[in-house]
N, CA, C and O of each residue as an XYZ file, in Angstrom:
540
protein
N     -75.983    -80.099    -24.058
C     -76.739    -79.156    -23.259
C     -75.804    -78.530    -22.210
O     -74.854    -79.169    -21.760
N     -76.072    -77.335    -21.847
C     -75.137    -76.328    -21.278
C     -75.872    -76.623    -19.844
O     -76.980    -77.120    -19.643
N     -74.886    -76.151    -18.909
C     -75.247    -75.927    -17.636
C     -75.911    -74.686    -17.086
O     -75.950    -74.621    -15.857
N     -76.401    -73.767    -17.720
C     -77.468    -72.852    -17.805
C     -78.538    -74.021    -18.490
O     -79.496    -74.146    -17.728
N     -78.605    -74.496    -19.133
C     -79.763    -75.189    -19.988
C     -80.319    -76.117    -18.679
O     -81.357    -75.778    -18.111
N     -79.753    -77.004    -18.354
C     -80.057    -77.867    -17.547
C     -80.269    -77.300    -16.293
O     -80.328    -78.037    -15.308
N     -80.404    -75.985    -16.184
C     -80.721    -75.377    -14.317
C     -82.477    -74.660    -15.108
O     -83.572    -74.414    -14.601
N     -82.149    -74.596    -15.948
C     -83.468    -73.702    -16.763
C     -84.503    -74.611    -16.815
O     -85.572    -74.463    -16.222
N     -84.173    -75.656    -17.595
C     -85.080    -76.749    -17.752
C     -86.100    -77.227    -16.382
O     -87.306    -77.144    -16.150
N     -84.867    -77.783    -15.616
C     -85.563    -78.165    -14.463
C     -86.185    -77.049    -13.292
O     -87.073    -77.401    -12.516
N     -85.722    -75.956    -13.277
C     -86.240    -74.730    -12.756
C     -87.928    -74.658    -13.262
O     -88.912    -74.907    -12.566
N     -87.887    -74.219    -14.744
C     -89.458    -73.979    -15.110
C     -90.293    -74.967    -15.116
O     -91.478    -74.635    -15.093
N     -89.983    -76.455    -15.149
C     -90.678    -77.621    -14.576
C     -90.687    -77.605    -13.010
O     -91.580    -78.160    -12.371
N     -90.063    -77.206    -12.661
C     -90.694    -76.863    -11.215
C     -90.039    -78.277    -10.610
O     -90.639    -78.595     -9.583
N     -89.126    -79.081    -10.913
C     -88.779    -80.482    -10.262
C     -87.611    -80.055     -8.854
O     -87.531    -80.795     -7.873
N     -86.793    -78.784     -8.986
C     -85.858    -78.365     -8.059
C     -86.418    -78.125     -6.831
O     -87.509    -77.565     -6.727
N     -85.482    -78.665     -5.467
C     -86.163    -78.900     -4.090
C     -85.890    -77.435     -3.684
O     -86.741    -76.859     -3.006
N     -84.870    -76.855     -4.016
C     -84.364    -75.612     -3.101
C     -84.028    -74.637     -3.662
O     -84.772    -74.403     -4.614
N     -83.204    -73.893     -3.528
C     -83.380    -72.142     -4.462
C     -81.973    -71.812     -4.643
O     -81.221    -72.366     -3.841
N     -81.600    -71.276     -5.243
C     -79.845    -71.378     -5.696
C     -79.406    -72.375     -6.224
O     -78.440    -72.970     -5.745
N     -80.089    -72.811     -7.443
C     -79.687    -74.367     -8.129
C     -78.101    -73.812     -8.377
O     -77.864    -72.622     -8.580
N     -76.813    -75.102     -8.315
C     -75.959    -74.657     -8.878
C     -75.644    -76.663     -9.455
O     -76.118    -77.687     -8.963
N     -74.676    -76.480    -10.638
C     -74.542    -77.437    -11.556
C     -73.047    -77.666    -10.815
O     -72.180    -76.801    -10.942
N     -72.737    -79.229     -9.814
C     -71.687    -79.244     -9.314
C     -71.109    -81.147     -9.740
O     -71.765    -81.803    -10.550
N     -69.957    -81.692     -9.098
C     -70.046    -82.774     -9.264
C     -69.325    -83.475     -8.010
O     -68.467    -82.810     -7.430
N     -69.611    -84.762     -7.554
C     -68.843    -84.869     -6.620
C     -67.809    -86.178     -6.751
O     -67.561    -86.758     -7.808
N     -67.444    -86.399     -5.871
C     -66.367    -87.610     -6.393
C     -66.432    -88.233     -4.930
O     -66.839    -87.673     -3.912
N     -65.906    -89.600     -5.075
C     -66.150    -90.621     -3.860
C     -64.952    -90.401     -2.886
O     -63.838    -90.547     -3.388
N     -65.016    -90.087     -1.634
C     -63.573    -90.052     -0.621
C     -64.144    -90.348      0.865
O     -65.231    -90.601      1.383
N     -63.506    -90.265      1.050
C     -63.425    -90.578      2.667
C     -64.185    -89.960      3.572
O     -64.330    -90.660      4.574
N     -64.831    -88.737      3.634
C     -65.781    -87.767      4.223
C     -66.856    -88.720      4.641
O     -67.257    -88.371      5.751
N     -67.401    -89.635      4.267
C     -68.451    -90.677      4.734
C     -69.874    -89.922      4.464
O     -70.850    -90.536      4.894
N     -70.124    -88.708      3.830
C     -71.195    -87.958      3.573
C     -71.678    -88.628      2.332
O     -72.745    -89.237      2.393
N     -70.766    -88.568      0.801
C     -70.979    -89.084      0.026
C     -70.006    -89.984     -0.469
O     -68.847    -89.586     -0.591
N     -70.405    -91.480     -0.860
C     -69.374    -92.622     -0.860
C     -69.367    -93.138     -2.331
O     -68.350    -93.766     -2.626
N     -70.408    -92.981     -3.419
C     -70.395    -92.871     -4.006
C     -69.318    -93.012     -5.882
O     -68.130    -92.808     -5.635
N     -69.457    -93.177     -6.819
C     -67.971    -92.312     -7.536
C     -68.602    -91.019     -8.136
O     -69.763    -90.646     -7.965
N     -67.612    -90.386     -8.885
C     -67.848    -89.070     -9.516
C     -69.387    -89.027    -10.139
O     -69.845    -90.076    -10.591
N     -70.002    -88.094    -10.158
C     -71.816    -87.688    -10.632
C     -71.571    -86.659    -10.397
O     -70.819    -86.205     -9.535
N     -72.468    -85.945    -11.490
C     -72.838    -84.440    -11.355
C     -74.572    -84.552    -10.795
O     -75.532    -85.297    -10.992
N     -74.285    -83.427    -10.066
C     -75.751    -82.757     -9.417
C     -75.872    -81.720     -9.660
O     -75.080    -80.913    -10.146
N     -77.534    -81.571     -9.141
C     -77.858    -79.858     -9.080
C     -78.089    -79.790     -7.867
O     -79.054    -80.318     -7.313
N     -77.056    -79.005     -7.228
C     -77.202    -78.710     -5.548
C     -77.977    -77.113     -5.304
O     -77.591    -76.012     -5.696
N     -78.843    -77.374     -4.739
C     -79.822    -76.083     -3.997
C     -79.691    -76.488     -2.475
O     -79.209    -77.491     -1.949
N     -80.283    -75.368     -1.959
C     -80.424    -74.898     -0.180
C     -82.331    -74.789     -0.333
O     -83.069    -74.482     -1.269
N     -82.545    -75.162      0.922
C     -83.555    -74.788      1.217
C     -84.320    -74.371      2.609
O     -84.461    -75.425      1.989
N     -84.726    -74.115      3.375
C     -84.796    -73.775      4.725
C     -83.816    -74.721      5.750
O     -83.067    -74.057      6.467
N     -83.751    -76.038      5.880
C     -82.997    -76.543      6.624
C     -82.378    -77.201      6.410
O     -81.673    -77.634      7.321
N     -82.182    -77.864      4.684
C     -80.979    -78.669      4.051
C     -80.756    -78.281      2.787
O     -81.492    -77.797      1.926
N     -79.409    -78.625      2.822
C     -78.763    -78.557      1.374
C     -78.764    -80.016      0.235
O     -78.228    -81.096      0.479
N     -79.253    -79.778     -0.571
C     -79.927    -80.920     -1.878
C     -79.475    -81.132     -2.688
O     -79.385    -80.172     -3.453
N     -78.817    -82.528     -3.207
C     -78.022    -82.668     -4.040
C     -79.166    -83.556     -4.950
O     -79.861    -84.339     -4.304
N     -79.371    -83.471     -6.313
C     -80.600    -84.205     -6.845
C     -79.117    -84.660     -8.278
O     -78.289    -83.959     -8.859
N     -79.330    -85.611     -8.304
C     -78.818    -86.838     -9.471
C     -78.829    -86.021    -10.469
O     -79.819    -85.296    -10.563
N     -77.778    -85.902    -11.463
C     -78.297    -86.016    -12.638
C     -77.516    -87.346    -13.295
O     -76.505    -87.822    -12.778
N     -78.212    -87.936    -14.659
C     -77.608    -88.729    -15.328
C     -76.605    -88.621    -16.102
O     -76.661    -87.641    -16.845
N     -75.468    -89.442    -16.226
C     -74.264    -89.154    -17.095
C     -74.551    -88.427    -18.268
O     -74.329    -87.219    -18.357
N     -74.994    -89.053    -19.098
C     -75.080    -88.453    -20.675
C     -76.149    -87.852    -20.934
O     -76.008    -86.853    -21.639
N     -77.579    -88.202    -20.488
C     -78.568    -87.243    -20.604
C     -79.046    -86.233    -20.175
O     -79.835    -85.427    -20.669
N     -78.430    -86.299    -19.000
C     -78.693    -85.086    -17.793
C     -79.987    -85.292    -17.356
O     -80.351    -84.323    -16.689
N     -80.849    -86.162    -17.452
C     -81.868    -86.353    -16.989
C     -81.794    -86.674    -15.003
O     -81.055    -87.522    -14.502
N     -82.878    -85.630    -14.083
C     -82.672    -86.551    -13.029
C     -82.926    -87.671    -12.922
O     -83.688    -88.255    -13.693
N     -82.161    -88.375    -11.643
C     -82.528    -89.611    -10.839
C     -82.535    -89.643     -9.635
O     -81.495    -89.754     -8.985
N     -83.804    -89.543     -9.064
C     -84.587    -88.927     -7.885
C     -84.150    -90.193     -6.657
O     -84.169    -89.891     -5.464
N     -83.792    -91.510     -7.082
C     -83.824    -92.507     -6.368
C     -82.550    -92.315     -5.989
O     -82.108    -93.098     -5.148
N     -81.642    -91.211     -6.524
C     -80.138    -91.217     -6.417
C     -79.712    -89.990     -5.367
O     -78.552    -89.928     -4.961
N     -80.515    -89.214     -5.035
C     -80.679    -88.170     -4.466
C     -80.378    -88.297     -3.338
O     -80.382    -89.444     -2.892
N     -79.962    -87.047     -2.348
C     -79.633    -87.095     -1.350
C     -79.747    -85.243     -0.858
O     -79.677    -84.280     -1.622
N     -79.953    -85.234      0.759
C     -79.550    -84.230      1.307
C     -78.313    -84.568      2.668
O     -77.902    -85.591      3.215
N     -77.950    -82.606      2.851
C     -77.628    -82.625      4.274
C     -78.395    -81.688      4.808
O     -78.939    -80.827      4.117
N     -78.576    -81.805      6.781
C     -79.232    -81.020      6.845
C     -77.955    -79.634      7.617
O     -76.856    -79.717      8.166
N     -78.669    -78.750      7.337
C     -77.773    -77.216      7.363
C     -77.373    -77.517      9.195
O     -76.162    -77.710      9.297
N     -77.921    -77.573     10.238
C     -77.591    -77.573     11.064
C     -76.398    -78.864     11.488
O     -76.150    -78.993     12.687
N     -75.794    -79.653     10.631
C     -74.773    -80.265     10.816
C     -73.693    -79.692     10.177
O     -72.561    -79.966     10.574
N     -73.800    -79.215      9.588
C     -72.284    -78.033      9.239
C     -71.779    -77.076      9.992
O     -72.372    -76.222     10.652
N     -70.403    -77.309      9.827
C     -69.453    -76.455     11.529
C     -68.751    -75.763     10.490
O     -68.766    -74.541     10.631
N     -68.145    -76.192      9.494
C     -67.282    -74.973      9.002
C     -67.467    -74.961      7.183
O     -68.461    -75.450      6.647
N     -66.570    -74.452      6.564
C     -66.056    -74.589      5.030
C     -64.818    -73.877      4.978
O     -64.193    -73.057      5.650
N     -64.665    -74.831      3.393
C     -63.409    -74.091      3.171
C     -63.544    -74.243      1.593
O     -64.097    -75.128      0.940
N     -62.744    -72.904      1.115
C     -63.113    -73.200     -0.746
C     -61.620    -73.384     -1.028
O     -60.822    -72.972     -0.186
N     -61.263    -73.861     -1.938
C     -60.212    -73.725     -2.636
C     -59.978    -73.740     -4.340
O     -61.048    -73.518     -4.908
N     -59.233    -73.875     -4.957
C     -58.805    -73.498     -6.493
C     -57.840    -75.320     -6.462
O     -56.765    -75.698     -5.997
N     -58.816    -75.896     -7.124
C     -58.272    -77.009     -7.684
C     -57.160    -76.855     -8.808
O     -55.976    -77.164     -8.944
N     -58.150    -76.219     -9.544
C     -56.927    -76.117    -10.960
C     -57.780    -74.793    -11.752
O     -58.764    -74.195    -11.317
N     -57.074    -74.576    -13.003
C     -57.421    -73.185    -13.238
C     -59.194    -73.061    -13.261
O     -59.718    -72.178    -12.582
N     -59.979    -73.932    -14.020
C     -61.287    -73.855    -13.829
C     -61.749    -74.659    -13.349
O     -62.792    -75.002    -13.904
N     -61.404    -75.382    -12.234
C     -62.122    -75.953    -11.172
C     -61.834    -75.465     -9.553
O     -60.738    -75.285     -9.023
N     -62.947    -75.341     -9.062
C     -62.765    -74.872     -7.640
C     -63.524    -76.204     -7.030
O     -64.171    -77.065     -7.626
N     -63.155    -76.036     -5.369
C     -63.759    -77.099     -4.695
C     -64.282    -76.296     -2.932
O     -63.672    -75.705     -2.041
N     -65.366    -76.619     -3.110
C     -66.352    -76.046     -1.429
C     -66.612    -77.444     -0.560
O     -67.599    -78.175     -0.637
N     -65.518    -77.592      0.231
C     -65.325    -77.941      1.171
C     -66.438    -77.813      2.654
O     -66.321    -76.825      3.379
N     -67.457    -78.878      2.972
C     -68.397    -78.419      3.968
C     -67.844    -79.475      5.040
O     -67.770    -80.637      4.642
N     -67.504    -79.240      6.169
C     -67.535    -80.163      7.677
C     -68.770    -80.261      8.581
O     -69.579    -79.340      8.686
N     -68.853    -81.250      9.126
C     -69.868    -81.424      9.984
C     -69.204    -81.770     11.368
O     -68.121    -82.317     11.580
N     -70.382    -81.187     12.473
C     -69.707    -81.361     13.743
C     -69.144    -82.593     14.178
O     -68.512    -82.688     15.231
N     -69.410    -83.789     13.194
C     -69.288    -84.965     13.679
C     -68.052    -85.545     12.901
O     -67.747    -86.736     12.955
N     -67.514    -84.804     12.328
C     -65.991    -84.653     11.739
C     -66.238    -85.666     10.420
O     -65.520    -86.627     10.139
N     -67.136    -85.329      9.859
C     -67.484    -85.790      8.504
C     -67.408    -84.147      7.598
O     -67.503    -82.993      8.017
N     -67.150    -84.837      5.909
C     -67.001    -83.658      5.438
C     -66.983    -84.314      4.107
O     -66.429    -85.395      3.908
N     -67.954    -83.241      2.701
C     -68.425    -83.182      1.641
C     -67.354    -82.574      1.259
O     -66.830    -81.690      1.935
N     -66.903    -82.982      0.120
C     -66.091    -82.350     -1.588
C     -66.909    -81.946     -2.581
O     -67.497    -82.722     -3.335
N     -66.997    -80.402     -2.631
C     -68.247    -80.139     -3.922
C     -67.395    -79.058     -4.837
O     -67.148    -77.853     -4.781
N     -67.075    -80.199     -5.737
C     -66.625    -79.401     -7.086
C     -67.173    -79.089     -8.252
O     -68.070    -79.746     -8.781
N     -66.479    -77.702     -8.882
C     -67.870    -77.326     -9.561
C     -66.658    -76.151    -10.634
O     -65.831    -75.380    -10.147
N     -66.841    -76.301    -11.656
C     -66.309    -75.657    -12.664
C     -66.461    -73.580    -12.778
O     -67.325    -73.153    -12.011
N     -65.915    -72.762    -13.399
C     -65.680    -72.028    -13.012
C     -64.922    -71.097    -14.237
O     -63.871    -71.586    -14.650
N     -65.338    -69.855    -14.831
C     -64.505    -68.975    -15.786
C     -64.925    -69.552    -17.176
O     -64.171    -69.657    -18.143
N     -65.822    -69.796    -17.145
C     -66.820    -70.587    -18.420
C     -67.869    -69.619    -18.501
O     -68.280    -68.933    -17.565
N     -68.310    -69.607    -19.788
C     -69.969    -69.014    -19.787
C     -70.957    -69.609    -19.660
O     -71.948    -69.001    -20.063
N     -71.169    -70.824    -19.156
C     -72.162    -71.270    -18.444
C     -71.912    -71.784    -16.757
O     -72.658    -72.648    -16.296
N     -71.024    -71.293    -16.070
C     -71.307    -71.665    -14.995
C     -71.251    -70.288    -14.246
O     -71.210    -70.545    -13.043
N     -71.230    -68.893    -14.463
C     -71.883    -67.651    -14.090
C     -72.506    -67.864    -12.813
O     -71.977    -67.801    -11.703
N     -73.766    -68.140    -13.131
C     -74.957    -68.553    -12.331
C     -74.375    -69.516    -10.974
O     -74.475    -69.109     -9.817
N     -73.635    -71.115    -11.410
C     -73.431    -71.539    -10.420
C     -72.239    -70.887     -9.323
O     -72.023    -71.212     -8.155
N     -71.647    -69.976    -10.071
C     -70.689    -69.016     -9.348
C     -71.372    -68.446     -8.311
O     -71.284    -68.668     -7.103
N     -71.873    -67.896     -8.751
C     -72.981    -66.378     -7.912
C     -74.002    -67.308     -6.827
O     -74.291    -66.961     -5.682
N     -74.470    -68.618     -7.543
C     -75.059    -69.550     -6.459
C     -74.417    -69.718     -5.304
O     -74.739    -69.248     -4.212
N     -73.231    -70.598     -5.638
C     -72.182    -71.078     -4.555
C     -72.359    -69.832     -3.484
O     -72.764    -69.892     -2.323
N     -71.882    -68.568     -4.324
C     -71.180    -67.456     -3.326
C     -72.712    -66.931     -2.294
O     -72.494    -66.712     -1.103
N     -73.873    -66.796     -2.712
C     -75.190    -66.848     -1.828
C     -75.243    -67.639     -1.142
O     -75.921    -67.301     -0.172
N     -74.651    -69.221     -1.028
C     -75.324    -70.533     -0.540
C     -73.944    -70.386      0.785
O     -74.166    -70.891      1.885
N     -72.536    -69.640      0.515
C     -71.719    -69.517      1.708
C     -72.130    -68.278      2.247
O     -71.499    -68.085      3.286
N     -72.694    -67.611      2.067
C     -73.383    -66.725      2.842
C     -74.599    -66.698      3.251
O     -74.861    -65.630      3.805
N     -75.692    -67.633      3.198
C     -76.707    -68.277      3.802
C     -76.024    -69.023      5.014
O     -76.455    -68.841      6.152
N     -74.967    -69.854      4.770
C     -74.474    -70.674      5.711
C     -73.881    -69.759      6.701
O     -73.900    -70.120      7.877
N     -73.241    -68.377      6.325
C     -72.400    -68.053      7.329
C     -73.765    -67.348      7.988
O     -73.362    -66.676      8.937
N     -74.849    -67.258      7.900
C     -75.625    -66.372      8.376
C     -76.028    -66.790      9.649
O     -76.169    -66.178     10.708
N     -76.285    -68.708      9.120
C     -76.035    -69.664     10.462
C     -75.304    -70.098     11.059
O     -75.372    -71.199     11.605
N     -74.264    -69.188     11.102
C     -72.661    -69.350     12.049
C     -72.156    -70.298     11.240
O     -72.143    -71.129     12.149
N     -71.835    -70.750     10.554
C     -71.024    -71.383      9.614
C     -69.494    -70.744      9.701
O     -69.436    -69.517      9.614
N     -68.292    -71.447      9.861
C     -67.450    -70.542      9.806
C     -66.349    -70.977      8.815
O     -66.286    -72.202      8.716
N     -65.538    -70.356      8.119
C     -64.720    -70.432      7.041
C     -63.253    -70.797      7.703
O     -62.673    -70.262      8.647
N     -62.970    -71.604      7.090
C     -61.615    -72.261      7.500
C     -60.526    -72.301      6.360
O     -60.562    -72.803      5.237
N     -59.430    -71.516      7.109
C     -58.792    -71.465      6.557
C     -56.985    -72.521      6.293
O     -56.253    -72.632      7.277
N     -56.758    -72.852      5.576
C     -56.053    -74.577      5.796
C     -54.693    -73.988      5.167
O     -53.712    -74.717      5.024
């Protein structure tokens, strides 16, 4: 199943918390936000947090008990960068000098959508003074 498939699915079931689903994954580091190891999510925004909802390794099914948010008013900056040729990584800080790794694939025909997501969801943020950092 494609990553258009799996934003579709759960979209017309109506199970997604927030609006700009994008298909991302994260990996376990030091940021103290998520401690975790590597999982893919479907990250959406929604009025005052950003939503990371589980999905399962091989089925893609969610796991709601696995879920997590942040809320938007603890983010001070971002930063994106180019991991490797089709992976990028969105970098979020919080005032409290904690900070999320959200990587997410890229120059594929199914991640379009989470492209165009991402790029709405840093401009929602910058709308709330969010500011872009450049490293």
């Amino acid at each position: 199943m494609n990553r258009k498939q799996i934003v579709l699915q759960y979209r017309t079931q109506r199970l997604l918390k927030g609006h700009r689903p994008c298909v991302i994954f994260l990996k376990q580091n030091n940021g103290k936000i998520y401690t975790q190891g590597t999982a893919d999510f479907i990250m959406t925004i929604g009025k005052e947090n950003l939503y990371f909802q589980r999905l399962s390794f091989f089925t893609k099914k969610l796991l709601p008990n696995k879920d997590f948010s942040v809320q938007l008013s603890r983010i001070k900056s971002y930063n994106m960068r180019q991991v490797n040729p089709v992976v990028k990584c969105l970098t979020l800080y919080t005032f409290e000098k904690y900070y999320l790794e959200i990587f997410f694939y890229i120059k594929t025909a199914d991640t379009y959508e989470t492209e165009t997501n991402i790029a709405g969801i840093i401009k929602m943020l910058e709308e709330r003074g969010v500011k872009e950092l450049s490293l």
